[in-house]
C-alpha positions as semicolon CSV with decimal commas, in nm:
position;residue;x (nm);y (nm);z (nm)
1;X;-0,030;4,148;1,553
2;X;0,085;3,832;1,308
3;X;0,415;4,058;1,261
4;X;0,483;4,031;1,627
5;X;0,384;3,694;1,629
6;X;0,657;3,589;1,348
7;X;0,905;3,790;1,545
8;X;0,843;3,630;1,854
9;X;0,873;3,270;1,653
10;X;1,189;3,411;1,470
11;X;1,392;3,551;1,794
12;X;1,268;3,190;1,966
13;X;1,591;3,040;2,074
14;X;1,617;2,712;2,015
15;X;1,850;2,451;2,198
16;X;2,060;2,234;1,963
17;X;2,115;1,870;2,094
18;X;2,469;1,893;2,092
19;X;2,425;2,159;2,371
20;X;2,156;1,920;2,572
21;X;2,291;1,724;2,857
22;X;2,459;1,382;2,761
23;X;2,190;1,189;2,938
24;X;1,947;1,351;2,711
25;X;2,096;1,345;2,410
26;X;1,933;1,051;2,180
27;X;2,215;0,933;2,072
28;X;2,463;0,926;2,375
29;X;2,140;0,736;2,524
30;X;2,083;0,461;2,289
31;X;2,429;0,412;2,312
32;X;2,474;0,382;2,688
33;X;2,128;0,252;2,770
34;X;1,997;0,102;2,462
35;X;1,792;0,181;2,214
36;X;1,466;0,011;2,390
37;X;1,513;0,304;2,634
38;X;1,398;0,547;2,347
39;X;1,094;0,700;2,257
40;X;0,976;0,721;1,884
41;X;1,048;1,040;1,866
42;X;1,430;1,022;2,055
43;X;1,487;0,683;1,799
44;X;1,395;0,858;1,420
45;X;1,615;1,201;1,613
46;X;1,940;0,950;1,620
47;X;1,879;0,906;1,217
48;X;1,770;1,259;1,136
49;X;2,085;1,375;1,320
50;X;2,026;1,733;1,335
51;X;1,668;1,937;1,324
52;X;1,595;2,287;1,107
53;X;1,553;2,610;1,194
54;X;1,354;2,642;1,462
55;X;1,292;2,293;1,576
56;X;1,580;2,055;1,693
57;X;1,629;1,689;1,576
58;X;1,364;1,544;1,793
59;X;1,080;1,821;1,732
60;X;1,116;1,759;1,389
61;X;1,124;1,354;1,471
62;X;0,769;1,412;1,650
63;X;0,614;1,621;1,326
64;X;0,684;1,391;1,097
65;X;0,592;1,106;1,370
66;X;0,251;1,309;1,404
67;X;0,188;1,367;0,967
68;X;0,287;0,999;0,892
69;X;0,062;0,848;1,212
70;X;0,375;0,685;1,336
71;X;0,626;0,458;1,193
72;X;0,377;0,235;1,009
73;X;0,281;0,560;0,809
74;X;0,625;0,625;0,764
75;X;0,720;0,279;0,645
76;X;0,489;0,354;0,323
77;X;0,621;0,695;0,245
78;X;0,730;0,729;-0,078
79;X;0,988;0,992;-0,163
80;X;0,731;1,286;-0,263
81;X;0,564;1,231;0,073
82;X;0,914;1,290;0,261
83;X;1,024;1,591;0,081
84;X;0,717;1,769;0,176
85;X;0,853;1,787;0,500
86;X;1,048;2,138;0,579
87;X;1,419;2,065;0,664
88;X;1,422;1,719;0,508
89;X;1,644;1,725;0,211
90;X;1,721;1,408;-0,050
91;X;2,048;1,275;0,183
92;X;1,771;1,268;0,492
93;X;1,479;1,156;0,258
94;X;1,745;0,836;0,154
95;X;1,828;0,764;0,485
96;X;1,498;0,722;0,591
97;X;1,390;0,488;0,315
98;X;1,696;0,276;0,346
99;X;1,564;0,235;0,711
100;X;1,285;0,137;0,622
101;X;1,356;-0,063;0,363
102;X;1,593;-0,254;0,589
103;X;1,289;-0,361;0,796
104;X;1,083;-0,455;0,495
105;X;1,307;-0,648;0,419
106;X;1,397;-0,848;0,714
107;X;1,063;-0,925;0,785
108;X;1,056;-1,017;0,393
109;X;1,327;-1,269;0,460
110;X;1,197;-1,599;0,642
111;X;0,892;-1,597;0,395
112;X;1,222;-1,743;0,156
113;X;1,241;-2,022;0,395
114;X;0,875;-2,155;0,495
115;X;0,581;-2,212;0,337
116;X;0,385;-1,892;0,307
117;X;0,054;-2,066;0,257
118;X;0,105;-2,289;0,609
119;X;0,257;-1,932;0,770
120;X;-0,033;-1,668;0,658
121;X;0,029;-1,487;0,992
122;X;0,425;-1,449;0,862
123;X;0,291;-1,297;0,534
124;X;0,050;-1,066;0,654
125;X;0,276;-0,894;0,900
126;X;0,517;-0,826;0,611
127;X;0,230;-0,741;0,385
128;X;0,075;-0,493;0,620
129;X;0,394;-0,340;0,736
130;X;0,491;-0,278;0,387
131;X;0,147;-0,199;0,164
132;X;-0,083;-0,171;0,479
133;X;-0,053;0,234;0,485
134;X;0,003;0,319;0,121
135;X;-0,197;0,620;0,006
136;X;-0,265;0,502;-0,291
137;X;-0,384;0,149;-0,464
138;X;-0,134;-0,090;-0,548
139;X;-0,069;-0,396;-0,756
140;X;0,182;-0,705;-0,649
141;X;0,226;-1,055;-0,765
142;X;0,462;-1,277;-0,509
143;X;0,616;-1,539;-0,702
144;X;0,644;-1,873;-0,499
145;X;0,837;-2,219;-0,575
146;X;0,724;-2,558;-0,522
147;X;0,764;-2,548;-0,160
148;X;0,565;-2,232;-0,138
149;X;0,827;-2,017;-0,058
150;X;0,866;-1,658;-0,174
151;X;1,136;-1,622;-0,505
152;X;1,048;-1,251;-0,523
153;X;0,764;-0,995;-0,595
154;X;0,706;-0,780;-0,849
155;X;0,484;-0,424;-0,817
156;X;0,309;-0,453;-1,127
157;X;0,085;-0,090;-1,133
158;X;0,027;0,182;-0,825
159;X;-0,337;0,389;-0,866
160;X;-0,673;0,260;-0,929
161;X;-0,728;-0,067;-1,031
162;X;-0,742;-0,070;-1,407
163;X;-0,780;-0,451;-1,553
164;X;-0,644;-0,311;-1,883
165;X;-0,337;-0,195;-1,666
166;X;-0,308;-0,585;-1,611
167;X;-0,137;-0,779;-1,964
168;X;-0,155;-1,177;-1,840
169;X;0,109;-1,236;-2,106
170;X;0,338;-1,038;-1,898
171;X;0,242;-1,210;-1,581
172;X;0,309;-1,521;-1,725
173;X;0,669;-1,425;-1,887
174;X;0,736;-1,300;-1,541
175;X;0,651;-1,632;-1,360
176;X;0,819;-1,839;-1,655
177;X;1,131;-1,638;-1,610
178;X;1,159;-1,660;-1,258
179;X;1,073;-2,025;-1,230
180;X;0,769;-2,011;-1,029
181;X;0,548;-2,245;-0,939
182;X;0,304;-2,069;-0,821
183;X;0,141;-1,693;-0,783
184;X;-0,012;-1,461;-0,523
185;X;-0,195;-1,189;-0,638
186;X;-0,149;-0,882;-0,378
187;X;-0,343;-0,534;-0,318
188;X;-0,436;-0,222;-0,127
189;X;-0,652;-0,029;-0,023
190;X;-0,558;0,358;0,046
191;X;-0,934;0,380;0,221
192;X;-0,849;0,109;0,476
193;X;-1,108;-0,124;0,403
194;X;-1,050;-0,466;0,219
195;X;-1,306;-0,573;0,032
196;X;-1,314;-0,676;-0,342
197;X;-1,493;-0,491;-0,597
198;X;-1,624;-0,674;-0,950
199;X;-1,322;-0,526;-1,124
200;X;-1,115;-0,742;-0,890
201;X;-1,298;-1,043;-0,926
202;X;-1,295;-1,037;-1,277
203;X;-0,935;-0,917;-1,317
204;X;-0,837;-1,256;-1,036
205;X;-1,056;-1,426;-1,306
206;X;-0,860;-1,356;-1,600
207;X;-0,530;-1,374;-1,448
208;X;-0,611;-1,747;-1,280
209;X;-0,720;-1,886;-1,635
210;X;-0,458;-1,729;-1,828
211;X;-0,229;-1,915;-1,583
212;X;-0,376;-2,241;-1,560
213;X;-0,256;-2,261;-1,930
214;X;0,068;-2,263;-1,785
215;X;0,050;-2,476;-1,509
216;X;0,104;-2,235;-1,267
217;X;-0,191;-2,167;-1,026
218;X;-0,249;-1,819;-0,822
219;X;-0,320;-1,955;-0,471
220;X;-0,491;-1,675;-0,381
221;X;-0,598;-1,272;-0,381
222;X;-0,525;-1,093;-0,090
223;X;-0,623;-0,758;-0,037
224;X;-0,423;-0,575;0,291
225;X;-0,614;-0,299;0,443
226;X;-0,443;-0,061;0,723
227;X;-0,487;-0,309;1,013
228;X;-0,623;-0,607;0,798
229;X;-0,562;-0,903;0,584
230;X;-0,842;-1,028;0,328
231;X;-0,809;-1,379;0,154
232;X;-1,013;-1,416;-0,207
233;X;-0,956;-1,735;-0,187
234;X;-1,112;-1,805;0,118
235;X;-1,376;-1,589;0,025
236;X;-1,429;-1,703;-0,320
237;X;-1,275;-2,030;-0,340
238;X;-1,438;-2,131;-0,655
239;X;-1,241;-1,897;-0,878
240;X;-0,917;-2,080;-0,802
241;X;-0,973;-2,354;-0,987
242;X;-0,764;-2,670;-1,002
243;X;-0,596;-2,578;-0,629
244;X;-0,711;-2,643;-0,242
245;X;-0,466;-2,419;-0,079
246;X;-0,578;-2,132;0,134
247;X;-0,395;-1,864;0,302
């Protein structure tokens, strides 16, 4: 009976998109209509280009739609998760993250020109879109200057939090080198839920007082859960010492 069945599946025909009607085909569509006009599915199809065996370009568009929970899944796949994925080699698995990576980063981009403490709502979108669905824990520092804008950030560990992971010297040659003013600390939560454990209290501890020495305060802790956005400082506001900011 399953050998039938896999013949059946095999002797399938299926219909490439180049033999679809023009109307249909993604990319004739987005290009006459817009890309608006698409659906999820239709849009990542344009930038697959072509499906595998068995399943054309938007089949396979709606599988991996369906295993990353949409593009907000997909934003946060890393380069193991793609390859998993039957018919998508390293050119398609470096297309996709360049996409994605484009987006990170435009939404990345004004938090160089305002004040990310007085624009939290700016900060957590790009947080969230870009650590929000991470499977697994991880570790940033955004390095601001004196008007509170964002110079850059750093990843600084990905798995579970570890405070001996954390060196403060090295956060502090980091900040020195890039001329900050001032620190964020930044991370997930793979389980979707951000709240602070003791190990992150004490490890926001350490790294605020090693920095003080410095004169460069962390503003706050923020931890970014899959739909969420959790301030330390607002929380906890008397481990930032010495500052009255609060994202």
């Amino acid at each position: 009976m399953k050998r039938n069945n896999k013949k059946e599946a095999q002797g399938k025909k299926v219909v490439d998109i180049k033999h679809w009607a023009e109307g249909d085909r993604p990319r004739e569509r987005l290009l006459e209509k817009g890309p608006e006009t698409l659906s999820d599915a239709a849009l990542l199809a344009t930038l697959l280009g072509t499906g595998r065996q068995g399943k054309d370009a938007v089949a396979l568009a709606r599988e991996m739609l369906s295993e990353f929970d949409g593009f907000k899944g997909l934003m946060c796949a890393t380069r193991d998760d793609l390859i998993k994925i039957k018919g998508i080699g390293r050119a398609r698995v470096a297309q996709i993250m360049a996409s994605m990576e484009i987006v990170k980063r435009q939404l990345r981009q004004p938090l160089t020109q305002m004040n990310v403490i007085e624009n939290p709502d700016r900060l957590n979108d790009y947080l969230k879109t870009s650590m929000g669905h991470l499977h697994r824990e991880e570790f940033r520092i955004l390095y601001l200057n004196p008007s509170r804008h964002l110079i850059s950030e750093e990843v600084l560990f990905k798995g579970a939090a570890d405070m001996s992971v954390v060196d403060p010297t090295r956060v502090l040659e980091a900040a020195l080198r890039k001329k900050a003013s001032a620190l964020i600390l930044v991370h997930s939560h793979p389980t979707g839920l951000p709240l602070t454990s003791d190990v992150d209290i004490q490890l926001t501890k350490l790294l605020v007082k090693a920095c003080l020495t410095v004169d460069i305060p962390i503003l706050d802790h923020v931890v970014i859960g899959s739909n969420s956005f959790w301030s330390m400082k607002r929380h906890y506001p008397q481990i930032f010492e010495g500052e009255n900011d609060i994202a």
